[in-house]
Every structure is written in structure tokens, then in C-alpha cells.
Backbone bond lengths (Angstrom), bond angles and torsions (degrees), N, CA, C in turn:
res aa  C-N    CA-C-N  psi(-1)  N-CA   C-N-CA  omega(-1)  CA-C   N-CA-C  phi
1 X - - - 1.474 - - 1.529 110.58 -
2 X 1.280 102.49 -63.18 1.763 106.09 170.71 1.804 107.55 -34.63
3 X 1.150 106.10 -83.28 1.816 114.42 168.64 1.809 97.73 4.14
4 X 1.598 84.02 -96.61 1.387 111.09 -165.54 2.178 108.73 -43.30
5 X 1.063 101.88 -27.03 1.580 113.35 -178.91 1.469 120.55 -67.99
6 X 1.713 93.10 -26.80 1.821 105.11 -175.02 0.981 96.68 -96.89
7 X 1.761 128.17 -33.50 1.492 116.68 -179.35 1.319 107.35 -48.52
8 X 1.725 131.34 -60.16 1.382 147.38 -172.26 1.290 89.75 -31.89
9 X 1.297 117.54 -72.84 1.634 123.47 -139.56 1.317 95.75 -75.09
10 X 1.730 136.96 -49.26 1.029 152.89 148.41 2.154 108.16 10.32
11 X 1.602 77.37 -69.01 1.686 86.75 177.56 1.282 104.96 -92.59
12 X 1.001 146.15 34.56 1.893 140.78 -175.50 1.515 86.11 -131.23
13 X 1.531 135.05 -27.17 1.576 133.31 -163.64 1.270 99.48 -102.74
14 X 1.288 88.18 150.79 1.992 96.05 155.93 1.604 108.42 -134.60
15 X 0.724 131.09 -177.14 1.634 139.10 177.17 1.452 115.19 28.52
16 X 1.388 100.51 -138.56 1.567 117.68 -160.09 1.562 88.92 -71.10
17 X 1.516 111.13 -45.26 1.845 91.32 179.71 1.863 123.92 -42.49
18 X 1.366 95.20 -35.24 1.844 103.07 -160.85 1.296 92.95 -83.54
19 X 1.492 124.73 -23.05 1.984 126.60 -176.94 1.665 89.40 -71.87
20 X 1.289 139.42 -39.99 1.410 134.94 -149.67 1.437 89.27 -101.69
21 X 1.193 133.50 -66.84 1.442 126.20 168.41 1.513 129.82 -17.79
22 X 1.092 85.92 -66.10 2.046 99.35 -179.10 1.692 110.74 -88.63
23 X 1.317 112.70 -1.96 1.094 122.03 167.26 1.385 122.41 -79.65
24 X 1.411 109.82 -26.97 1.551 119.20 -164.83 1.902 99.11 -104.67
25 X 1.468 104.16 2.48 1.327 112.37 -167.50 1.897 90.78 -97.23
26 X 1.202 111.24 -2.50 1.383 117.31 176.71 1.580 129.05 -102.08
27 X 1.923 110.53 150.48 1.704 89.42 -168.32 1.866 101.14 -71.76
28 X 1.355 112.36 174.71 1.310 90.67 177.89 1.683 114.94 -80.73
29 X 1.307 122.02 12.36 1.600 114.54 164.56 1.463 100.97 -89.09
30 X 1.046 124.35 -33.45 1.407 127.97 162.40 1.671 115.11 -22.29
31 X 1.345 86.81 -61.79 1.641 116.87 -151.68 1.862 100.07 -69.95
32 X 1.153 110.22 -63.33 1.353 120.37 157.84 1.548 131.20 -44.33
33 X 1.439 99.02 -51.36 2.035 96.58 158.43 1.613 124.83 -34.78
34 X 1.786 94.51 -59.55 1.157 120.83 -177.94 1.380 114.51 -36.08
35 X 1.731 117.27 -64.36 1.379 139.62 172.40 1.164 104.31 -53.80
36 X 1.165 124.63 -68.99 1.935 117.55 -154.00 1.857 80.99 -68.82
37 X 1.450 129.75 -66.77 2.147 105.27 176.99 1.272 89.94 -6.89
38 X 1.564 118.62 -107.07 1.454 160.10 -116.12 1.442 68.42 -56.27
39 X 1.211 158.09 -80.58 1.481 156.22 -104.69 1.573 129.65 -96.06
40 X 1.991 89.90 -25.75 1.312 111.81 175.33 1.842 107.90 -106.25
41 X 1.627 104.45 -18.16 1.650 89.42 -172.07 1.550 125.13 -81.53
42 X 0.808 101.66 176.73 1.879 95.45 178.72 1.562 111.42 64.04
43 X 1.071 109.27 -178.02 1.610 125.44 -175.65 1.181 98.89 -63.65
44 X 1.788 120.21 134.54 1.746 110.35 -175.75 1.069 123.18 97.02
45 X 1.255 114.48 156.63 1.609 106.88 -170.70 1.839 79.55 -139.87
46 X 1.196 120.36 151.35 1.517 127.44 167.04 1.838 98.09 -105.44
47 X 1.202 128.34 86.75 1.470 138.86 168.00 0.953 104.91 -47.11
48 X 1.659 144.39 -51.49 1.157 134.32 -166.50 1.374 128.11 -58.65
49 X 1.553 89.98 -47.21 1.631 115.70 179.97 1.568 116.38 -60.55
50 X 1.493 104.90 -15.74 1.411 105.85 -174.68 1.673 112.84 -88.14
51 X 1.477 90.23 -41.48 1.564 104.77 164.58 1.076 122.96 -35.46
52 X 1.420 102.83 -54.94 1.792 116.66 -154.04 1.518 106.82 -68.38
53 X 1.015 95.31 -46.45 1.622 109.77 175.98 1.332 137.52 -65.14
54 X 1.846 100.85 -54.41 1.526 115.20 180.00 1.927 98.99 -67.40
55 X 1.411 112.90 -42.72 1.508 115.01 -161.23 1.690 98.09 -66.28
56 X 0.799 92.35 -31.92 2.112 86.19 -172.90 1.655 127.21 -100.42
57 X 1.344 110.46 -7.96 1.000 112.57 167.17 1.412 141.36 -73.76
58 X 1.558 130.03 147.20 1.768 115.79 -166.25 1.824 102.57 -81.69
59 X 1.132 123.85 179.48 1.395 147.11 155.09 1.539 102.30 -37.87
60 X 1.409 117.63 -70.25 1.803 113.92 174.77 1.263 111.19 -45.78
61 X 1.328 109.77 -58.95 1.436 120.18 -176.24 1.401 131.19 -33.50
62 X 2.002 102.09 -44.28 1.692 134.01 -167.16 1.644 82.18 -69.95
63 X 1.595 111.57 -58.87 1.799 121.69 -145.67 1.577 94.07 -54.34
64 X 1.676 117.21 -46.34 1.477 130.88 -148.54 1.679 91.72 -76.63
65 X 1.607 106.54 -39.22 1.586 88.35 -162.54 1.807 93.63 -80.21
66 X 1.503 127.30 -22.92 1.250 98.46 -158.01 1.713 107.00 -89.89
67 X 1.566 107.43 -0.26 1.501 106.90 178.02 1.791 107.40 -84.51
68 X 1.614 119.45 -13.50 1.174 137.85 159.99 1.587 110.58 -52.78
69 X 1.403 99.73 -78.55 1.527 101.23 173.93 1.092 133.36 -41.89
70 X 1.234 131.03 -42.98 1.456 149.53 169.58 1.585 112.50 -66.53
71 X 1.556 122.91 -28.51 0.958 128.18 156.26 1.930 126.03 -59.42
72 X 1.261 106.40 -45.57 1.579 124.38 176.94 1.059 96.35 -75.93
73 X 1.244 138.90 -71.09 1.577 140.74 -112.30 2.188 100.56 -108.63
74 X 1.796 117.50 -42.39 0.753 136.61 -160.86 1.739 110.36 65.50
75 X 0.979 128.51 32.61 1.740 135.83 142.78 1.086 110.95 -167.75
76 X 1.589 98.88 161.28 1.181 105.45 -173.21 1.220 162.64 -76.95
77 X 1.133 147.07 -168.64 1.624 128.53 -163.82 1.567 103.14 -101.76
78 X 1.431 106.05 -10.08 1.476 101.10 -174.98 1.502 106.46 -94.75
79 X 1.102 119.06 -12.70 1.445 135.19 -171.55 2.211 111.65 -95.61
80 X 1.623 98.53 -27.39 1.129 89.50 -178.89 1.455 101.11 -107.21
81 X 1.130 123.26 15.04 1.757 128.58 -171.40 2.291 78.12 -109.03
82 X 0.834 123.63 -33.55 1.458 115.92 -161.90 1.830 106.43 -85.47
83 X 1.762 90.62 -43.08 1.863 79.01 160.74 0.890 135.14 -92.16
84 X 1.355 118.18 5.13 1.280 121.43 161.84 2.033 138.22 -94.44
85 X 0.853 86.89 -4.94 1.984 111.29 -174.60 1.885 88.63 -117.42
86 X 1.531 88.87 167.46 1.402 106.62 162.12 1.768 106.21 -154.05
87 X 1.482 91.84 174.03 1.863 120.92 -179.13 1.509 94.39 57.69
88 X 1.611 83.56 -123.18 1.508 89.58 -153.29 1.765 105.84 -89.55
89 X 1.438 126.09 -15.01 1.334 134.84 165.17 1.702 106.93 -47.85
90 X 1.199 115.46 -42.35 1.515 127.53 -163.97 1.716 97.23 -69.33
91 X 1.771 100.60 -57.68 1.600 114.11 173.57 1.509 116.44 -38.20
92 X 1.232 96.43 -39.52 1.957 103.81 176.85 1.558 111.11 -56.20
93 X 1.150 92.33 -58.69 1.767 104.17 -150.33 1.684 91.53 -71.75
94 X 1.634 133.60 -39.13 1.079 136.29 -141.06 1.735 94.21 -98.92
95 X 1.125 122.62 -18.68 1.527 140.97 172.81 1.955 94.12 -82.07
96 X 1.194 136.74 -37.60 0.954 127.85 -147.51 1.777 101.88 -96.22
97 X 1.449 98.04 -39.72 1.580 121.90 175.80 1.444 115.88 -56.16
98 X 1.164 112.30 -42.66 1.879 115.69 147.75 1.224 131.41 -17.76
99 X 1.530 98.74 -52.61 1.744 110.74 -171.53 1.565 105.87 52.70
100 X 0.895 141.79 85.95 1.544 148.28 173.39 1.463 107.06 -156.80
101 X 1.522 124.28 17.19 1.424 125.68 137.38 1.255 109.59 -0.16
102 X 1.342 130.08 134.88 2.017 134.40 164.94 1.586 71.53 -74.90
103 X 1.535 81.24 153.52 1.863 106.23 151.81 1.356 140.03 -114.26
104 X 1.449 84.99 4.31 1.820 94.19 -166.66 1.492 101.69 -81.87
105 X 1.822 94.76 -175.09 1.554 91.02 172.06 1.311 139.34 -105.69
106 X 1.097 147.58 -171.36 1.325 139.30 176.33 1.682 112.24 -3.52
107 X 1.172 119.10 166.72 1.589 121.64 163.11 1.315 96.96 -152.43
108 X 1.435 127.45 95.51 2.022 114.47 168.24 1.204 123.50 -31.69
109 X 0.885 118.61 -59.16 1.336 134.26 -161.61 1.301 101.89 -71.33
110 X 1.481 145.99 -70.63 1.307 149.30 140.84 1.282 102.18 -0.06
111 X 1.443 124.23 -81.10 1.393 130.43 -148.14 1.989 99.19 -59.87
112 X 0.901 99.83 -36.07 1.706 110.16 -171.33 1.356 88.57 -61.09
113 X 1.848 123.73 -75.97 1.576 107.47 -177.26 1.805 116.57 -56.01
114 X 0.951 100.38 -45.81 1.681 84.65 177.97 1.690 129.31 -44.51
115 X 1.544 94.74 -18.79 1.772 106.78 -172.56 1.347 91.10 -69.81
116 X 1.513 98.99 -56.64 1.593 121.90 -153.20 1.688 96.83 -62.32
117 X 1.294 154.23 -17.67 1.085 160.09 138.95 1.565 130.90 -61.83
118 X 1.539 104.93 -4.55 1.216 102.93 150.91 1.378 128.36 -107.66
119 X 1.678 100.58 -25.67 1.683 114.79 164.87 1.384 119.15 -57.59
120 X 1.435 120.19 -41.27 1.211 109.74 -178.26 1.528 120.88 -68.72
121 X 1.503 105.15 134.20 1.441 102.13 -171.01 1.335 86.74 -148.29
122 X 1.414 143.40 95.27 1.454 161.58 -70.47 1.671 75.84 -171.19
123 X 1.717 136.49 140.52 1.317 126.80 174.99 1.473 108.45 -66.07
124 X 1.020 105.75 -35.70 2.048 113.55 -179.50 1.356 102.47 -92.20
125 X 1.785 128.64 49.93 1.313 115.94 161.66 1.946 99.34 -101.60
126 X 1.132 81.26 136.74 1.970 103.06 177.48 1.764 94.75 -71.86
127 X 0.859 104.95 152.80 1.643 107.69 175.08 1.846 109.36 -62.76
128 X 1.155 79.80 -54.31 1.751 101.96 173.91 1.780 109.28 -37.05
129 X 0.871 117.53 -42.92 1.582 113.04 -177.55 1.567 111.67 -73.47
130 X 2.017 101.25 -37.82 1.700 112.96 -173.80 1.533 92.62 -68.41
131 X 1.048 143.41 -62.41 1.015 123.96 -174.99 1.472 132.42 -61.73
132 X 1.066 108.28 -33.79 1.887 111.44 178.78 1.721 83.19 -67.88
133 X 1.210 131.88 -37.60 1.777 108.90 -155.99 1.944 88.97 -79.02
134 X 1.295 105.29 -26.62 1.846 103.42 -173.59 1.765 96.58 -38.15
135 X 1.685 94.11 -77.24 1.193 120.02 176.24 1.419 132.87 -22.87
136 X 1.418 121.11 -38.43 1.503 120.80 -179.46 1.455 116.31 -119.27
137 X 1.719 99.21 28.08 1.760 123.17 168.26 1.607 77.73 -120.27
138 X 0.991 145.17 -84.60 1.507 143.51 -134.90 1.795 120.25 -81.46
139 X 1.361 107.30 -58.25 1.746 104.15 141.25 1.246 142.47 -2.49
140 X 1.563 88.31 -76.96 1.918 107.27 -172.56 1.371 113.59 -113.74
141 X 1.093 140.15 -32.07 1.804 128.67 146.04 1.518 128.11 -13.79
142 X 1.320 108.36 124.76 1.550 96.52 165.74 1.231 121.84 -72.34
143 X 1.586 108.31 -178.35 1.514 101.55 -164.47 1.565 103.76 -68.28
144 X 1.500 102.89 -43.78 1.497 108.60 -170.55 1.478 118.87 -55.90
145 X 1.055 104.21 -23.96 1.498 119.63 -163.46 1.480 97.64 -70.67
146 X 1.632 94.39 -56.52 1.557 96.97 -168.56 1.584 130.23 -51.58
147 X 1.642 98.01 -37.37 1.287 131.34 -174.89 1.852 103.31 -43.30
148 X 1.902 93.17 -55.37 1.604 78.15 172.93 1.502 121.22 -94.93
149 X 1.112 103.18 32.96 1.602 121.66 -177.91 1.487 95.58 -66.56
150 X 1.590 89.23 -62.32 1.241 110.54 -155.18 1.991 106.72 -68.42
151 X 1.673 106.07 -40.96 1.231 88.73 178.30 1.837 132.20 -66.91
152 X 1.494 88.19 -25.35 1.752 97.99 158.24 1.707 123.70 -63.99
153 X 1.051 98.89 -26.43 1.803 93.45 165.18 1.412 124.97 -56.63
154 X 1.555 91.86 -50.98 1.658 117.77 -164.02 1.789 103.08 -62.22
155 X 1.902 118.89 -28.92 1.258 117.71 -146.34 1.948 78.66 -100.59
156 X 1.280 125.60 -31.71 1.600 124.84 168.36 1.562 119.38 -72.37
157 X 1.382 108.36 -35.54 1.873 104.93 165.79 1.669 124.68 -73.32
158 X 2.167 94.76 -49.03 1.006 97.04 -144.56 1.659 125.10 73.26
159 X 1.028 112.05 22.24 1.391 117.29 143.69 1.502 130.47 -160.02
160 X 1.255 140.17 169.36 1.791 103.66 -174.81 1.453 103.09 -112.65
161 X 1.349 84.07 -177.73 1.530 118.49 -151.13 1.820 97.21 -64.06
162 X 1.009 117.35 1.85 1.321 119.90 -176.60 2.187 104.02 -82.18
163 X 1.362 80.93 -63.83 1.520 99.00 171.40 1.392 118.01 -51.95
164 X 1.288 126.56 -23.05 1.856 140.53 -175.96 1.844 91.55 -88.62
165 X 1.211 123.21 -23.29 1.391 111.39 -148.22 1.432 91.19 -97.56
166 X 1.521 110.92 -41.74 1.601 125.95 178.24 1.452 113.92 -60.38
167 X 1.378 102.29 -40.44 1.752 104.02 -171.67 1.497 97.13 -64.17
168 X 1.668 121.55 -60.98 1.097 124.24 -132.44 1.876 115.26 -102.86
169 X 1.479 97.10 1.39 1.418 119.94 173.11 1.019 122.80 -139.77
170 X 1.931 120.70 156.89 1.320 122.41 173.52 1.538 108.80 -128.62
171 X 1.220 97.59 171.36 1.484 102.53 159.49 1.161 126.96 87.96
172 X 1.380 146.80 -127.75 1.101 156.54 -174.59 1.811 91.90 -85.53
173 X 1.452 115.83 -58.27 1.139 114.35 -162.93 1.413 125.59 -75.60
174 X 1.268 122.95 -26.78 1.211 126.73 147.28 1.833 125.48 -71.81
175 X 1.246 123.84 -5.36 1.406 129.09 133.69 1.629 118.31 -12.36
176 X 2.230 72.56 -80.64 1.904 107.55 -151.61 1.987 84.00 -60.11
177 X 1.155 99.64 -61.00 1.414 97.46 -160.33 2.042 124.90 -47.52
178 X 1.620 74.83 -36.29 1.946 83.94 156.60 1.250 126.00 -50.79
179 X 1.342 108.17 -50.86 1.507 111.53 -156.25 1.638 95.82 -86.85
180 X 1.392 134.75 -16.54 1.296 130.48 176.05 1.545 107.06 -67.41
181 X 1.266 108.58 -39.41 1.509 114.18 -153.75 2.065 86.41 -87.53
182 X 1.282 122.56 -33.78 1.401 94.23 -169.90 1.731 110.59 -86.26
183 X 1.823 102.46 -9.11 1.372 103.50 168.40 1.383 127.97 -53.39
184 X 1.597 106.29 -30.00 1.480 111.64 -167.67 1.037 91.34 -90.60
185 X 1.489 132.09 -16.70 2.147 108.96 -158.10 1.621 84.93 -93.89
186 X 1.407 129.22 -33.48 1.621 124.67 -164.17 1.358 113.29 -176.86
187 X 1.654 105.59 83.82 1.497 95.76 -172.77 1.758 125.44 -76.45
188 X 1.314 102.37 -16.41 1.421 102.47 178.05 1.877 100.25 -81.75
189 X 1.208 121.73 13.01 1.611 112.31 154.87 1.215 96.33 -119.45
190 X 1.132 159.59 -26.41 1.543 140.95 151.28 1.739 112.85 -38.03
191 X 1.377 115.20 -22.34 1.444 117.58 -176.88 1.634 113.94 -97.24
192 X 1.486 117.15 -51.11 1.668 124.65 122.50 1.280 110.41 37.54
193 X 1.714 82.66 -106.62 1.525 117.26 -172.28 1.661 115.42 -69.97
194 X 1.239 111.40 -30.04 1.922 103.77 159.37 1.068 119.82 -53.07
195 X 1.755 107.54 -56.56 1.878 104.47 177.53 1.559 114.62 -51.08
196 X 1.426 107.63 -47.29 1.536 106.73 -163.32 1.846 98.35 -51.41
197 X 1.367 99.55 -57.33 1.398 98.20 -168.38 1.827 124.12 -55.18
198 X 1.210 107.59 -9.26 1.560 122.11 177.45 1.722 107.18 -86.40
199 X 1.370 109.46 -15.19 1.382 104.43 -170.10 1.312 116.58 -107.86
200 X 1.848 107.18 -31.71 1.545 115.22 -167.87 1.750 112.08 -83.12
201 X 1.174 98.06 142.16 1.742 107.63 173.22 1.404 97.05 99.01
202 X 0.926 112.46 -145.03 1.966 120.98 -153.73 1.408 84.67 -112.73
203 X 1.415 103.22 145.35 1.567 119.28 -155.89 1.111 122.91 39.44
204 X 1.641 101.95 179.86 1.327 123.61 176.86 1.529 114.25 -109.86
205 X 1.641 104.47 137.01 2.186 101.59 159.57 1.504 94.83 -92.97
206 X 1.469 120.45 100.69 1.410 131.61 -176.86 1.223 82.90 -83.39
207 X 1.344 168.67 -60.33 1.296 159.64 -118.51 1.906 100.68 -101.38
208 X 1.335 117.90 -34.47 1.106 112.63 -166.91 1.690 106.51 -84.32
209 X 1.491 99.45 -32.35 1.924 125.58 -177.95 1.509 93.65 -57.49
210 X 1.782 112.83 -54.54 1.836 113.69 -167.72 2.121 99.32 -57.75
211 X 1.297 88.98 -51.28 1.511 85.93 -174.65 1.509 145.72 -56.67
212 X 1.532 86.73 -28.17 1.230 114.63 -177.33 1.751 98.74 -66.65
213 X 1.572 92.57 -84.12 1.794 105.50 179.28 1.479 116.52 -27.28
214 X 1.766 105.11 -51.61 2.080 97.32 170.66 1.191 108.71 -69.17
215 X 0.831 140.86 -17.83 1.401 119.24 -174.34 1.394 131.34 -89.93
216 X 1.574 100.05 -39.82 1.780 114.23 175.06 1.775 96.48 -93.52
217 X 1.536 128.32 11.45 1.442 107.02 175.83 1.589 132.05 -72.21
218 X 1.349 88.23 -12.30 1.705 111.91 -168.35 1.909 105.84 -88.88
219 X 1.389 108.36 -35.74 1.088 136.56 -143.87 1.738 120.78 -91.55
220 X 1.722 103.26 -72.23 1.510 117.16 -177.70 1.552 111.82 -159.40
221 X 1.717 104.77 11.14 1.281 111.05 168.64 1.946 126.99 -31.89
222 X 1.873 93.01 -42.86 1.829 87.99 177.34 1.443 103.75 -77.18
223 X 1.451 135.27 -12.41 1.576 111.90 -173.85 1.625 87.39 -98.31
224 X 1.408 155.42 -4.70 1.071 134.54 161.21 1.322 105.51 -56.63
225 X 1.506 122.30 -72.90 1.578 134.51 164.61 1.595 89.19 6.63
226 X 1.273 111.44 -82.53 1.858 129.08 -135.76 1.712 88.34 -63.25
227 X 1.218 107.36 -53.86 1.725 120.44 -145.16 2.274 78.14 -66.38
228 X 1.416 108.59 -41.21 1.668 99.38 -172.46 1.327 120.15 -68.36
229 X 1.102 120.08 3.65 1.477 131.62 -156.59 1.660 88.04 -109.47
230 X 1.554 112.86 -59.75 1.616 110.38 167.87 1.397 118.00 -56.76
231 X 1.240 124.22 -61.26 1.368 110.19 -176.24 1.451 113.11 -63.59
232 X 1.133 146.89 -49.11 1.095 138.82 -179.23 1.560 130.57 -113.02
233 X 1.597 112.99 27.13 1.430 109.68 139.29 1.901 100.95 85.42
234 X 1.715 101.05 -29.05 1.859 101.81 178.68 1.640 93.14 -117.46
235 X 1.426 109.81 161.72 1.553 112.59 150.05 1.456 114.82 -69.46
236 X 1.281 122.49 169.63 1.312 162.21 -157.98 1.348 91.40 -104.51
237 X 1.604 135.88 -63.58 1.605 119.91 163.20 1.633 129.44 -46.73
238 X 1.694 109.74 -34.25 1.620 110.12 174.99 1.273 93.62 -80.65
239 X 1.566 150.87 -9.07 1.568 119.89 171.93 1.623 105.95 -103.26
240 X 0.931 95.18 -8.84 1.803 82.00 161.85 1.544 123.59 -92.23
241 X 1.539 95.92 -21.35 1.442 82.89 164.49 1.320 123.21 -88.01
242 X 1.314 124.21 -26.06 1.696 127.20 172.83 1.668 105.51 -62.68
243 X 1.326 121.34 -25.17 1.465 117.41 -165.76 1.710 118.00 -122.53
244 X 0.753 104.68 27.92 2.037 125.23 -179.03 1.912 93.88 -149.67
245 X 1.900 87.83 173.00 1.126 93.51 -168.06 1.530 92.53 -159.82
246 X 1.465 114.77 169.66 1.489 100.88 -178.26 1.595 134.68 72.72
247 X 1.444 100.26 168.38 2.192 102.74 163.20 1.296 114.83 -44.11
248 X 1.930 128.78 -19.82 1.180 129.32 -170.93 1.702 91.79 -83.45
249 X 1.231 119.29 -43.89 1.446 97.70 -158.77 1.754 105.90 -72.64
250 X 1.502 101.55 -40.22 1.316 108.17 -174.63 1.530 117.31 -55.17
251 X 2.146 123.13 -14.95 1.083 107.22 167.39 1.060 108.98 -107.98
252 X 1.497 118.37 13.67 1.557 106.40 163.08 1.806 109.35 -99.01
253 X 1.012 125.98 -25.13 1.830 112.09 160.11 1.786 98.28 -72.65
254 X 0.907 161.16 16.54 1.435 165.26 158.59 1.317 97.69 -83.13
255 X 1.643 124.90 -56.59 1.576 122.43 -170.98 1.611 98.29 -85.59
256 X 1.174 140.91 -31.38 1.335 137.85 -155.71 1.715 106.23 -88.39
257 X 1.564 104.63 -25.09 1.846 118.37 167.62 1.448 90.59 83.76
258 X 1.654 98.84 -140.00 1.606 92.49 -145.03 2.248 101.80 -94.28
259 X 1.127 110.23 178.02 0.944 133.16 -167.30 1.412 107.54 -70.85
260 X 1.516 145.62 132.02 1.714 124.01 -152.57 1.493 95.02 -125.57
């Protein structure tokens, strides 16, 4: 019935409305399978999309989307994220696809060496080592843990771990490693600041706005609301309505609720 229900709507939609429609007609491991496919197939890789997703998601979350994927796709997500990426970007995502996150909480003592293993930056360190040590502090840490990971960095640098990640990396991998580290300090302003950035300036990233909204609607959509209202001074309902148009905008203030 479902099938046959998306076909209907399928042909009744066009655009970003029928992506948000039949999107929301999905579980959210569904929804996420769907994306990280769409991101690795064909010519190209969409990096962002891999980020957005692999970096913020929990352990349930990893298990649900990759028993999803494997369900749609017939292989796996760790296998098509590995031929498709390389070095140490690939190491990220393919460490992350695991889902075997610790869960516990803080550890002092831990958190102090873990800082102290990202601070050290030795004059004869190869990049290659800074990053594998990024990686098996940022990866597999809990959130909590990390949290004072991070404030023990900041009290041995004096500056945080945000600023170490920017200086001392590029690319894809200093991305992934961004978006891990602002997941743990506040992910509903890591989500925030995606929408804002899909909406402000001339045009729209309608693709990043559809994704965003299905995905965190189920989830932490009202503390995005709150956290957008602080960082940027408007609600998240007045920029979707100043910046959409149409059945799309009207079902995206429908999913986003009331006006803050």
C-alpha cells in the first residue's frame, strides 16, 4: 500500500515539495539510507551529505540506518562509504559507520590524556599521526566525555579544539572533524547554523532545508527553533517564510510548527 501511495503522490508532486512529501513518508533510517545512497552513487561523491549525517548521528541511529541500507541497497554502507572516499576522510566515515561510540560518562583522568593527545603537536609530527590521534579521541569518545575533552584542551592551549582543527587541517577531513566536535558541544546549533546557511543570501539550498527539516522533525526540531532564534536574532519560521514560496513553504512552516 505504502509503495503504491508514493507512486500516486510521486506523479501528483514535482520538486522540493514531492522530495519533502515522500520523504516524511519515510522511517528516519529510511530517510538517511536514502541520502548517504544518493551521495555516494553516480559520478561524485556529495562530502557534505556524508558529514552531516555520519558526524551527528547516535550508535542506534548508525545500527538502524545501516540495517536500512542493507535492506534497500543489498550492501553495505560501510563498504560503499569505503569505495567511494579515500585516506584519512574514508578512515572517518568508515570508523563512524561502526557505531560503537563508548557511552559512558566523563573519565578525568582520560579526558586530561585525551586533550594532551590532541595538543601535542611534536615539530616532527607527520600529519598522518595528527590525524589518526584526532580520530581515535573524536570517533569513539562519548559525547560527555568529549565535552570535557574539549574543555581540558582549551585550559593546555588556551584555545579550542575548534581553532587546532582549522589551523592544522583541510579539506574533507577537517570538515568531518568540525562537524563532530560542534555535534558534541550543541547539536541543535550545529543544525541552526546549516539551515541558516541554506537560506541566507541569494537563493535557496532547498535540498539541504528538505533534509535538514525531515530529519531533525521527529527528533530536536523545537531546540533547533530556540538555539536559531539565539544565534541569529529571527525565527526559523520568519526565514522560511521570507525565503520559500508555494505548497513547499506551507509544508515546511506545517513541519517547523508555530512561529517563536
Amino acid at each position: 500500500f505504502l509503495q503504491d501511495l508514493m507512486a500516486d503522490l510521486k506523479s501528483e508532486l514535482s520538486g522540493s515539495l514531492a522530495k519533502l512529501v515522500l520523504g516524511l513518508m519515510l522511517t528516519p533510517a529510511q530517510y538517511d539510507a536514502k541520502q548517504l545512497r544518493k551521495a555516494v552513487e553516480g559520478a561524485g561523491t556529495d562530502e557534505s551529505v556524508l558529514i552531516e549525517i555520519m558526524a551527528t548521528r547516535n550508535n542506534q541511529e548508525i545500527a538502524a540506518i545501516n540495517k536500512a541500507y542493507q535492506e534497500a541497497y543489498h550492501k553495505r554502507l560501510e563498504d560503499d562509504l569505503s569505495s567511494d572516499t579515500s585516506g584519512h576522510f574514508k578512515r572517518i566515515l568508515v570508523s563512524l559507520a561502526l557505531g560503537n561510540r563508548d557511552e559512558g560518562p566523563e573519565n578525568l583522568s582520560q579526558a586530561h590524556e585525551d586533550a594532551k593527545k590532541l595538543a601535542d603537536v611534536s615539530s616532527n609530527d607527520s600529519s598522518d599521526s595528527l590525524e589518526t590521534r584526532f580520530l581515535s579521541v573524536l570517533c569513539t569518545r562519548s559525547y560527555p566525555h568529549l565535552r570535557r575533552v574539549f574543555q581540558e584542551f582549551i585550559k593546555m592551549t588556551n584555545h579550542d579544539v575548534e581553532h587546532a582543527i582549522r589551523k592544522r587541517m583541510s579539506g574533507d577531513v577537517r570538515d568531518a572533524f568540525l562537524a563532530i566536535v560542534r555535534s558534541v558541544k550543541n547539536k541543535p546549533a550545529f543544525f541552526a547554523d546549516k539551515l541558516y546557511k541554506s537560506m541566507k543570501g541569494a537563493g535557496t539550498d532547498e535540498r539541504t532545508l528538505t533534509r535538514i527539516m525531515i530529519s531533525r522533525s521527529e527528533i530536536d526540531l523545537l531546540n533547533i527553533r530556540s538555539e536559531f532564534i539565539d544565534l541569529f536574532d529571527k525565527s526559523l519560521h520568519h526565514m522560511i517564510e521570507k525565503d520559500t514560496s508555494g505548497d513547499y513553504r506551507k509544508a515546511l512552516l506545517a513541519l517547523c510548527g508555530g512561529e517563536d
